[in-house]
C-alpha positions in Angstrom: 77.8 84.4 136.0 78.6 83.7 139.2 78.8 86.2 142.2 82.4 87.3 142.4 82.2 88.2 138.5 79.2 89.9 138.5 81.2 92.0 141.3 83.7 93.0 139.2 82.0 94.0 136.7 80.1 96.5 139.1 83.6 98.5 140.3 84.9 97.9 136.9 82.1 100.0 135.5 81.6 102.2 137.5 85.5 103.3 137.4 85.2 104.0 133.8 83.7 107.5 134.7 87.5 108.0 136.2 88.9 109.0 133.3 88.0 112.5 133.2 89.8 112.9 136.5 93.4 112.6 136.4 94.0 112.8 140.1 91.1 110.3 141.2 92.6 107.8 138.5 95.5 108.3 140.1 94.4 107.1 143.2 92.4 103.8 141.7 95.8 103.1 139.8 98.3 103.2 142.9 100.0 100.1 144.3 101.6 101.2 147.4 101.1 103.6 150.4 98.8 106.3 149.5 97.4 109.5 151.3 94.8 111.2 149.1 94.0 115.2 150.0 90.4 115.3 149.0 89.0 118.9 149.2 84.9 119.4 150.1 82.6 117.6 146.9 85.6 116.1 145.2 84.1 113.0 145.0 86.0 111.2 148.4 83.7 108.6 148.8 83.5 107.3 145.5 87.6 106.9 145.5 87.8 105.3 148.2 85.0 102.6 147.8 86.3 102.5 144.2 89.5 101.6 145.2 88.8 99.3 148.0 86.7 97.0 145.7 89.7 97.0 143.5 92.3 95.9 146.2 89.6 93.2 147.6 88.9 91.9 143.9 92.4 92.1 142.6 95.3 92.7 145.5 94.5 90.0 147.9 92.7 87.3 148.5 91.0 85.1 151.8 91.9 84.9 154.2 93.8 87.4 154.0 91.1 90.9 154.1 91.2 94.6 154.6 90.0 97.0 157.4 88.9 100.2 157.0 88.8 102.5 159.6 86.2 105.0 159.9 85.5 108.2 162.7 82.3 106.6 163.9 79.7 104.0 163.5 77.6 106.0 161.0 80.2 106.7 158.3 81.2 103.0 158.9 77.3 102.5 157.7 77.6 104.4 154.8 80.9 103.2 153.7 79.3 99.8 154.0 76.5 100.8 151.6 78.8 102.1 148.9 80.5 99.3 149.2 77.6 97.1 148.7 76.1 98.9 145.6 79.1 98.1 144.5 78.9 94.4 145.2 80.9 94.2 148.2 79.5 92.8 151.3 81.0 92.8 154.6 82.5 89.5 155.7 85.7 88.3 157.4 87.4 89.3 154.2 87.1 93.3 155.1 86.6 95.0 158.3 84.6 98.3 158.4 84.5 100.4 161.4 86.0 102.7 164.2 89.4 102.8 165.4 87.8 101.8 169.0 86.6 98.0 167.3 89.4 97.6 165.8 91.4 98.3 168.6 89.1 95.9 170.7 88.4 93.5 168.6 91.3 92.5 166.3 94.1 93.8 169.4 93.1 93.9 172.9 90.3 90.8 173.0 92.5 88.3 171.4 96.0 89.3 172.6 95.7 91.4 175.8 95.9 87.6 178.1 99.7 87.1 176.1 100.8 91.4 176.5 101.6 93.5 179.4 98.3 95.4 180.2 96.0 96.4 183.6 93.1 95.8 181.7 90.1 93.9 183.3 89.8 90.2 182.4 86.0 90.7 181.5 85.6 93.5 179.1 83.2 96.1 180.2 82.9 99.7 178.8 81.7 102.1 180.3 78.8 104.2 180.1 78.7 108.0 179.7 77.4 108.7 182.8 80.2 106.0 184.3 82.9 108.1 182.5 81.2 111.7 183.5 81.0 110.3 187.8 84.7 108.8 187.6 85.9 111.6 186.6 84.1 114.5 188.5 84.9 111.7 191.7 89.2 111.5 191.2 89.2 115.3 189.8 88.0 116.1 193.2 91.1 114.1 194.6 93.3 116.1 192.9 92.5 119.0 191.2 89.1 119.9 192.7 91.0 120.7 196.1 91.8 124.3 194.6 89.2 124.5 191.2 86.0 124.5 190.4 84.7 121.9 187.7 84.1 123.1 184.8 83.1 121.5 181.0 86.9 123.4 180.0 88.4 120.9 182.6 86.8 117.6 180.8 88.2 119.1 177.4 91.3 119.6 178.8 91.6 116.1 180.1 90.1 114.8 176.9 93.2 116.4 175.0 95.5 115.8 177.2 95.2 112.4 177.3 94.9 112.1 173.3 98.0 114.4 173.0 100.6 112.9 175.2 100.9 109.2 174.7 103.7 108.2 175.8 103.5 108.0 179.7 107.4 107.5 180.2 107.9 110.8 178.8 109.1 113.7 179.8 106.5 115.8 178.6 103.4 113.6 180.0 104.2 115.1 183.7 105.9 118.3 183.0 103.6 120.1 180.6 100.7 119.6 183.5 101.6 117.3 186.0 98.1 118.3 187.8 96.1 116.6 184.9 98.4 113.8 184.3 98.2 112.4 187.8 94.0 113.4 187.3 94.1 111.0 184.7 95.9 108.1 185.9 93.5 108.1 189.2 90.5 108.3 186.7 91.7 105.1 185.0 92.9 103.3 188.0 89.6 104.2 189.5 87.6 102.4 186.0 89.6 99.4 186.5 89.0 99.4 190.3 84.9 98.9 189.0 86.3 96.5 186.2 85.7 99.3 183.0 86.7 100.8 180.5 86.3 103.3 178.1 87.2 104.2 174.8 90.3 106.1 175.1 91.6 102.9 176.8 90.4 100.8 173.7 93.1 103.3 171.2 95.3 103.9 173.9 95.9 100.0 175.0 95.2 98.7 171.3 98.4 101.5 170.4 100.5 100.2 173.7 100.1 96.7 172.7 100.8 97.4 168.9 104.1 99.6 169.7 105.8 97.1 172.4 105.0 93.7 170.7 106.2 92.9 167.3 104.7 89.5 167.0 101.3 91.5 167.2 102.8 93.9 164.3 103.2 90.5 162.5 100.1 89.1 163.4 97.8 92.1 162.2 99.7 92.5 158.8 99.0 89.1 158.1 95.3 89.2 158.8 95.1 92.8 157.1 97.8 93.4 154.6 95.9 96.9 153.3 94.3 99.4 156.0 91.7 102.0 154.6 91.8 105.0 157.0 88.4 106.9 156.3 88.7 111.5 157.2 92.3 110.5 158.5 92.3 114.1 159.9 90.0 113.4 162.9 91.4 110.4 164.3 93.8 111.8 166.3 97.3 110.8 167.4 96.8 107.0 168.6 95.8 106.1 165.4 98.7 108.2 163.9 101.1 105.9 165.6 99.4 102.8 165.0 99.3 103.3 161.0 103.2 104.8 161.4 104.3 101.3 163.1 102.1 99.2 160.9 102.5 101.0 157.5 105.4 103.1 157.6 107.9 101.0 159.9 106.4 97.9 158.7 105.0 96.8 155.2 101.0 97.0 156.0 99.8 98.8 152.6 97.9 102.1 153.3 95.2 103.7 152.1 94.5 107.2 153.8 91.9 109.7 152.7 91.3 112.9 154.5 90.7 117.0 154.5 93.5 119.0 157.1 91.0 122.2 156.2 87.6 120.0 157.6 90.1 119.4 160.7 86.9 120.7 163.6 87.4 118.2 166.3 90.6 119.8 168.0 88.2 119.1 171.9 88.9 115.6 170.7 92.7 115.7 170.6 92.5 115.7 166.6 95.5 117.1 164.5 95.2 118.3 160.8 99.2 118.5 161.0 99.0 114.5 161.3 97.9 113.8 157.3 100.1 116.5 156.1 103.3 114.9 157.6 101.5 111.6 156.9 101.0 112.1 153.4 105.0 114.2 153.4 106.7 110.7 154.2 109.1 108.8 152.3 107.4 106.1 150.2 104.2 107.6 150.4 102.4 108.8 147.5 100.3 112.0 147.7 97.8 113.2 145.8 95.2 116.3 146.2 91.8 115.8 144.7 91.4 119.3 143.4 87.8 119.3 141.3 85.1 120.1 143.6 81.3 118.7 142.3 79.5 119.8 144.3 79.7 123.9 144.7 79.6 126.4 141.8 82.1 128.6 141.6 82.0 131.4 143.3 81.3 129.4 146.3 84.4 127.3 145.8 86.6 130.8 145.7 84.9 131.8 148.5 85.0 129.3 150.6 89.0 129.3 149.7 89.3 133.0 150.4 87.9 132.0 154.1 90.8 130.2 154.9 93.0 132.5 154.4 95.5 130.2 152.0 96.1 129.2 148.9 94.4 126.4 147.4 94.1 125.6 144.0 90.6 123.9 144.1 88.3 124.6 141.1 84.5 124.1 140.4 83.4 121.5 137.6 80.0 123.5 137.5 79.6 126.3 135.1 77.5 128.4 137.2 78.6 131.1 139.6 76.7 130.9 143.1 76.1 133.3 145.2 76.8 134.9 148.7 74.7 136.9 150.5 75.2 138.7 153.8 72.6 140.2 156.4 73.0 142.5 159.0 69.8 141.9 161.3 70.2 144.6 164.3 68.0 143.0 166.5 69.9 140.2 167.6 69.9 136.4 166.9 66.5 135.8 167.9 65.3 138.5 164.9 67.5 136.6 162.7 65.9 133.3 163.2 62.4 135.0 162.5 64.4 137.0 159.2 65.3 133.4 157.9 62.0 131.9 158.8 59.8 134.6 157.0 62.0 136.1 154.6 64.8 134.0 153.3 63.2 130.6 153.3 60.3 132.1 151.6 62.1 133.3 148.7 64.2 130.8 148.0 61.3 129.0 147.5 59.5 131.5 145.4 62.7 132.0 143.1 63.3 128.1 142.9 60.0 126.8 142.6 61.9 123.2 142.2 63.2 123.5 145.3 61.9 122.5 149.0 62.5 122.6 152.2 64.9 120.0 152.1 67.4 121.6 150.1 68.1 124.0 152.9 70.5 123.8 155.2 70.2 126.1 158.1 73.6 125.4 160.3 74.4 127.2 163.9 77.4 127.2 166.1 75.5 124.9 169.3 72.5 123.7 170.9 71.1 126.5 171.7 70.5 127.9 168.6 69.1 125.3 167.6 65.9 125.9 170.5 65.9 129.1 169.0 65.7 128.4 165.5 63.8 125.2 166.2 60.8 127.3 167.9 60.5 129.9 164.9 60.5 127.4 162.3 57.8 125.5 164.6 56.1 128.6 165.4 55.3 128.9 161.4 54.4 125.8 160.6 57.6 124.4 159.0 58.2 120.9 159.3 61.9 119.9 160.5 65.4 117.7 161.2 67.2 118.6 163.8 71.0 117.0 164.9 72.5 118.6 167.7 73.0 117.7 171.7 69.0 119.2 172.0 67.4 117.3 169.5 65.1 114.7 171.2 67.9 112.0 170.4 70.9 111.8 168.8 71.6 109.5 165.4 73.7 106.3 165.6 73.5 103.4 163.4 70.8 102.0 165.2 68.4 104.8 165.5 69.1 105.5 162.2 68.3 101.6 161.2 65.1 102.2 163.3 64.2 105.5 161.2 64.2 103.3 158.0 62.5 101.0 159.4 60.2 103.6 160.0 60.1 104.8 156.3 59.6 101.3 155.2 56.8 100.7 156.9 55.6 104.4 156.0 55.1 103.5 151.9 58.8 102.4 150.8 58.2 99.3 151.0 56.3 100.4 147.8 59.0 102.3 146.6 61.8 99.5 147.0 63.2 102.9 149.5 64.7 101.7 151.5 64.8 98.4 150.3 64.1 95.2 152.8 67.3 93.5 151.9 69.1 96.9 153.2 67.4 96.6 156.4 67.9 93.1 156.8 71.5 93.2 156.0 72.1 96.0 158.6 70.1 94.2 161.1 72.7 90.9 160.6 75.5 93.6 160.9 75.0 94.4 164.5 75.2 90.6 165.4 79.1 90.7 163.5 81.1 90.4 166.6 78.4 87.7 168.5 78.6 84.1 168.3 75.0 83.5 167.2 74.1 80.7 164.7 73.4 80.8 160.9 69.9 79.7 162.0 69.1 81.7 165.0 70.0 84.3 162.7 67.6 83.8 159.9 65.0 83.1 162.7 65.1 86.4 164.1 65.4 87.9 160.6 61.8 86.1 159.3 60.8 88.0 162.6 62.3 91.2 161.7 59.8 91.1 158.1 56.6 89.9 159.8 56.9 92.5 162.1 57.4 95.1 159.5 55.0 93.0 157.0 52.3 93.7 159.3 53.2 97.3 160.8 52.7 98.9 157.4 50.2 101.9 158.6 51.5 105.1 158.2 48.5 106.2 160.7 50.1 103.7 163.5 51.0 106.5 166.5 55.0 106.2 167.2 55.1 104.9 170.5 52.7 102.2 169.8 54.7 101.1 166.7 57.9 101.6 169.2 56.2 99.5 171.6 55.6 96.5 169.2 59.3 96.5 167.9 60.9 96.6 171.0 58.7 93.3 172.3 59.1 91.8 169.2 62.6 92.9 168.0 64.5 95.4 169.4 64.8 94.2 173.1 67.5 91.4 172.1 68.9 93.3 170.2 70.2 95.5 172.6 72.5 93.1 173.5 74.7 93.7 170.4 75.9 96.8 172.1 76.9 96.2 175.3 80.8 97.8 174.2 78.9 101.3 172.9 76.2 102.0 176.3 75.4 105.2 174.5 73.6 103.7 171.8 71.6 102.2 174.0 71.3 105.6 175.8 69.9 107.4 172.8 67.3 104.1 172.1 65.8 105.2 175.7 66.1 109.1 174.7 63.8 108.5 171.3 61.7 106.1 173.8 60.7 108.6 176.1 60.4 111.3 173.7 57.9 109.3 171.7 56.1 108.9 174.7 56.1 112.1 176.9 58.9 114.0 175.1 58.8 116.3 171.1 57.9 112.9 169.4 54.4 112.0 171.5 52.0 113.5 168.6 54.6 111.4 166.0 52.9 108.5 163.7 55.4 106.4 162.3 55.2 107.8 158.9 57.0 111.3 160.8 59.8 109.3 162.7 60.2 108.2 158.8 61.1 111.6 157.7 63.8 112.3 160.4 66.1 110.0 158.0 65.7 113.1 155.3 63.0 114.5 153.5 62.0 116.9 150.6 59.0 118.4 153.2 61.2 119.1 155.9 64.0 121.7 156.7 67.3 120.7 158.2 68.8 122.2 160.9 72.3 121.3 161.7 75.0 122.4 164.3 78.4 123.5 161.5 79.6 120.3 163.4 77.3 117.9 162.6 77.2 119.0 159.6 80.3 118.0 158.0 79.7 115.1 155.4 76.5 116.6 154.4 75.3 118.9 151.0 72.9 121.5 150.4 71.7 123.4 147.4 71.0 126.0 150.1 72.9 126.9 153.2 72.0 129.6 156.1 74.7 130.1 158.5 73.3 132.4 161.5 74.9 133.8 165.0 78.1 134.7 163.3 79.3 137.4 166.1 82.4 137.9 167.4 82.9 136.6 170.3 80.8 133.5 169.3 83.1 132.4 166.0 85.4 132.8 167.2 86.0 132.8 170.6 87.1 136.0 172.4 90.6 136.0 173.2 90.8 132.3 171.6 94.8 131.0 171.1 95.8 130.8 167.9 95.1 126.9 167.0 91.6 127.6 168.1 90.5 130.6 166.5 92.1 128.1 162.9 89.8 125.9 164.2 87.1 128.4 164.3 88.5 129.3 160.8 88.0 125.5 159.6 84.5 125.0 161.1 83.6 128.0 159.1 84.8 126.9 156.0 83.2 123.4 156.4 80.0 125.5 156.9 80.4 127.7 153.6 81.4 124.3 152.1 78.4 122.3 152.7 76.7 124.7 149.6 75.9 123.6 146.3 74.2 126.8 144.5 73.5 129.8 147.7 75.0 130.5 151.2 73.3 133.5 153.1 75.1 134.4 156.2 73.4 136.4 159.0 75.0 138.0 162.1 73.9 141.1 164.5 77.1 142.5 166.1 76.4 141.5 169.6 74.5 139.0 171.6 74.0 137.7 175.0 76.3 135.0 176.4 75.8 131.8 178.0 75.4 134.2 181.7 73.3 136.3 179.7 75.2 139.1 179.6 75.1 141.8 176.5 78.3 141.5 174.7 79.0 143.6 171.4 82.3 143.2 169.5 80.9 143.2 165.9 80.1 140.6 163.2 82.3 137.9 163.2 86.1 138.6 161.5 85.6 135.3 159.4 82.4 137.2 158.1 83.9 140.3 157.7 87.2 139.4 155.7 84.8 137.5 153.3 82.4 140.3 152.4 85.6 142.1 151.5 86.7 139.4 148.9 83.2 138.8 147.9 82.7 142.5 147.0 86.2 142.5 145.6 86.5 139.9 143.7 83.0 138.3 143.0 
C-alpha cells in the first residue's frame, strides 16, 4: 500500500464518526466557500483538519496546494500535528502558518521588487524592543509634546493602525489626525533603520494584494483553497485579503471561527468580520451547535453570560455545577481559599482527579504572583502562562520542553515520540535553503544529543548548556523574521540559570508542557484553546471585569473573555470575587462583585 493510500484511508476513517453530526458533516461535504460558526468543545479542530485532508487528497492536486492560516505559531503547530495523525505532512503542497508568513513569504519576498512599496530591499524585522524605542522616539515628535506616554497610547496606535487601512481615506486623518501622522513617522522612522515589523508584513502583503491583479492571479494559482484557522482574531487586513481573493475572485475558502471567543479587541480584532463574512452571497454558513466538552448546565450557563440567545446544547448527560464564593478579605484571601479549601476538595470528592485537571484562570499578571506564591507557599507543583511566568511559550520553547520530556522517560513511553521532535525540528528550517543532507546531518545530531542526555537527574541549565553548543545555537538562525522567539529562548536561559528555573532538572522543564502533578494557572487570555474538568475563575470585581466606566465594545469584550473563561469547563467552575480591591496605584476601590458574576448567580439560582 503505498503512502498516499494509506493516507486516505486515515481521514476516511476517521470521518466515519461524522455521521452523528449533521452540521460537522455538513462541513466535510461542502464544495465551495464555507464559514463554519463553531461554539466552545464542538469539535473545531477535528472539522477542519478533517476537511482539509479531504480537499488535499481529493480537490486538488501538485503543484497546486493549500494554505492555512492560523493566529500564531503555536496553533500553526498543533494544526500541523492533527494534520499529521492524519497522514498529512507539511510540504509545498500545503502551507500552515500566520497571516504575517504568509504575507511575507508567498506576497512581499517574491513580488515586492515588481509592486509599488517603501519597503527595505533586505528584509529585516524588528525586534520588540526596536518596535517599543521607535515608537516612544516619533510619539515624542508628535504627540509627546502635550501627553504623557502611556501603555493606553500603544493600544490606541495598535488599533488604529489595524482599523483604518486605507491611508487615502477620509477617515485615516479625520477620526485622529494626531495618531495617524504618529504612525506614519513610526514607520518612516523603521525604514530609515531598514525594519520592519509585523503590521507592515499584513498591511504591505494587503496593499500589494488589493492594487495588483496579476498577484490576485498568481496566489490563486499556487493556492486555489485558503483555510482560515479562529477567523475572528485576525483582524481587518486579513478580512480584505480573503474578501479580494475569495469573494471578488474564485480562491475557495474555508473559514472557521467563534464571534463570542472574539478577546483580542487591543489587537484591532473584529467579531463583526465572520458574521458579515459568513452573511455573504455565495457563502455557505453553518453553526456547529453540539458542545463535547461541557455538561450541561455549564453550557446554559455559559450562554446565559452572554446575554443572547444561542442554541448550543451539551452531548453529555450530566449536569455540572457552578459555584460562587464571596471571600471578604480580598483577592489575596481568595487565593489562600482556593489553595486550602477548594483545591483540596476537589480532590477529596474526585479521587481520579489531579492537579492537572484544574484550571485556575485570572484577569493579568499580577494575579498570577499572587496565586503563584500561595500555591508555592503549600507545596503545589505548577504551570504558569502569562507576561510573569519566567518565559513565555512559542513553538520553540515548546519544541525544547518536549525535548525535555523525552529525555525525562518518554522516550520510553513513545511520548512524545522522536519522529515528532525530529519533524518539528526540520519545520523551522521550511523557509531556508539548506540541503537534504545538511539536514539529516544536523538531525543524527539532534538524536545523539538526546540519545545520550537521557537523565532525568541532569540539572536544567547544564542540559540547556549542552543543547545550545550542540544544537540550538544554529538554530537560532531559523528566526531571524520572529526576534521574540529568540527573546523568550534567552528569558528561559537566564531563568534556568539565576532566575525561578535554577533548582529545575530536566525532568521539571518536562512538566511545563502539561502534567497530571501540576496545577495550571492561566491568564482568561491565554487560556482560550484550552479544557479543564475543573475551572477557578478569581478577582472577579467590578472595576477589574469589567473596566470602570468601560465603552460599550469593551465591557462585550469583557463580557466575551468571561464567557471564554466559564467555557474552558468540562464538569465544575467555582467563581470567587471580594467586592473591592486595590488598583494598580494601590488605591482601595469597592464597587461590588463583578455584574458578569452577579447576572449569572441570578440565572444559576433561577434556572439551574
Amino acid at each position: 500500500m503505498s503512502s498516499l493510500e494509506f493516507d486516505k484511508v486515515l481521514y476516511r476513517e476517521a470521518s466515519k464518526d461524522l455521521s452523528n453530526n449533521e452540521e460537522q458533516l455538513k462541513v466535510y461535504d461542502s464544495t465551495g466557500n464555507c464559514v463554519v460558526l463553531a461554539g466552545p468543545g464542538s469539535g473545531k479542530s477535528k472539522i477542519l483538519t478533517l476537511k482539509l485532508a479531504r480537499i488535499l487528497n481529493e480537490d486538488i492536486e501538485a503543484p497546486q496546494g493549500v494554505a492555512c492560516l492560523t493566529y500564531n505559531k503555536e496553533c500553526a503547530r498543533e494544526l500541523k500535528e492533527k494534520l499529521y495523525n492524519l497522514g498529512i505532512i507539511e510540504s509545498s503542497t500545503i502551507f500552515i502558518d500566520t497571516v504575517h508568513s504568509f504575507c511575507l513569504n508567498h506576497v512581499i519576498r517574491p513580488y515586492r521588487h515588481l509592486a509599488n512599496t517603501n519597503l527595505p530591499k533586505e528584509i529585516k524585522v524588528a525586534t520588540s524592543r526596536e518596535v517599543r524605542e521607535t515608537m516612544l522616539r516619533t510619539f515624542n515628535l508628535t504627540i509627546g509634546k502635550n501627553e504623557r506616554y502611556t501603555s493606553s497610547w500603544s493600544t490606541a496606535f495598535n488599533v488604529y493602525r489595524r482599523t483604518f487601512i486605507e491611508r487615502k481615506s477620509s477617515e485615516w486623518k479625520t477620526n485622529d489626525s494626531d495618531i495617524a501622522e504618529w504612525i506614519l513617522n513610526y514607520e518612516n522612522s523603521l525604514r530609515h533603520q531598514g525594519l520592519i515589523d509585523f503590521d507592515d508584513m499584513v498591511l504591505n502583503g494587503l496593499w500589494m494584494i488589493e492594487e495588483n491583479q496579476w498577484i490576485q492571479g498568481l496566489l490563486q494559482a499556487k493556492f486555489p483553497v485558503i483555510a482560515v484557522d479562529e477567523y475572528q482574531d485576525l483582524g481587518a487586513s486579513l478580512d480584505r485579503i480573503i474578501r479580494v481573493l475569495c469573494i471578488e475572485n474564485d480562491t475557495r475558502l474555508l473559514a472557521v471561527g467563534d464571534p463570542d471567543q472574539s478577546i483580542y479587541g487591543f489587537t484591532g480584532a473584529q467579531p463583526s468580520l465572520l458574521n458579515d463574512l459568513a452573511d455573504q452571497s455565495g457563502v455557505l454558513k453553518i453553526r456547529l451547535k453540539k458542545n463535547y466538552r461541557s455538561k450541561g448546565n455549564i453550557v446554559k450557563a455559559s450562554i446565559a453570560s452572554l446575554l443572547e440567545e444561542r442554541d448550543f446544547v451539551s452531548s453529555r448527560d450530566e449536569e455540572g455545577s457552578i459555584k460562587f464564593y464571596g471571600i471578604r478579605d480580598g483577592i489575596d484571601a481568595q487565593c489562600d481559599y482556593i489553595c486550602k479549601e477548594i483545591i483540596p476538595k476537589i480532590l477529596t470528592l474526585d479521587p481520579s482527579s489531579t492537579l492537572g485537571d484544574i484550571g485556575v484562570l485570572y484577569i493579568d499578571k499580577n494575579d498570577g504572583d499572587r496565586i503563584a506564591e500561595k500555591v508555592a507557599k503549600e507545596g503545589l507543583q505548577y504551570i504558569r502562562v502569562d507576561g510573569n511566568a519566567p518565559y513565555n511559550k512559542n513553538q520553540l520553547t515548546v519544541w525544547i520542553e518536549n525535548c525535555a520530556t523525552w529525555c525525562s522517560g518518554g522516550w520510553l513511553k513513545g511520548s512524545p515520540q522522536f519522529s515528532e521532535i525530529e519533524r518539528t525540528f526540520s519545520s523551522f528550517f521550511s523557509n531556508s535553503n539548506i540541503s537534504e543532507v545538511k539536514l539529516e546531518s544536523k538531525k543524527l545530531n539532534l538524536f545523539k544529543f538526546l540519545f545520550r542526555s537521557r537523565d532525568v537527574e541532569l540539572k536544567l541549565i547544564d542540559w540547556l548548556d549542552e543543547f545550545n553548543n550542540s544544537i540550538v545555537s544554529e538554530l537560532l538562525d531559523c528566526f531571524t523574521e520572529e526576534p521574540d522567539i529568540v527573546k523568550e529562548y534567552d528569558k528561559l536561559i537566564e531563568s534556568a540559570k539565576n532566575g525561578q528555573l535554577k533548582d529545575f532538572k530536566v525532568s521539571s522543564l518536562s512538566r511545563q508542557v502539561g502534567s497530571k502533578s501540576h496545577l495550571n494557572l492561566y491568564t482568561l487570555h491565554s487560556s482560550k484553546g484550552l479544557e479543564f474538568k475543573y475551572v477557578i475563575m478569581f478577582g472577579l470585581e467590578h472595576g477589574r471585569i469589567p473596566w470602570l466606566n468601560a465603552r460599550e465594545d469593551k465591557i462585550n469584550e469583557s463580557r466575551r473573555l468571561f464567557y471564554v473563561g466559564l467555557t474552558r469547563a468540562k464538569d465544575e467552575i467555582h467563581l470567587l470575587c471580594s467586592g473591592w480591591y486595590y488598583d494598580y496605584y494601590d488605591r482601595y476601590q469597592n464597587y461590588g462583585p463583578s455584574n458578569f458574576v452577579l447576572e449569572l448567580k441570578e440565572f444559576v439560582d433561577n434556572n439551574l
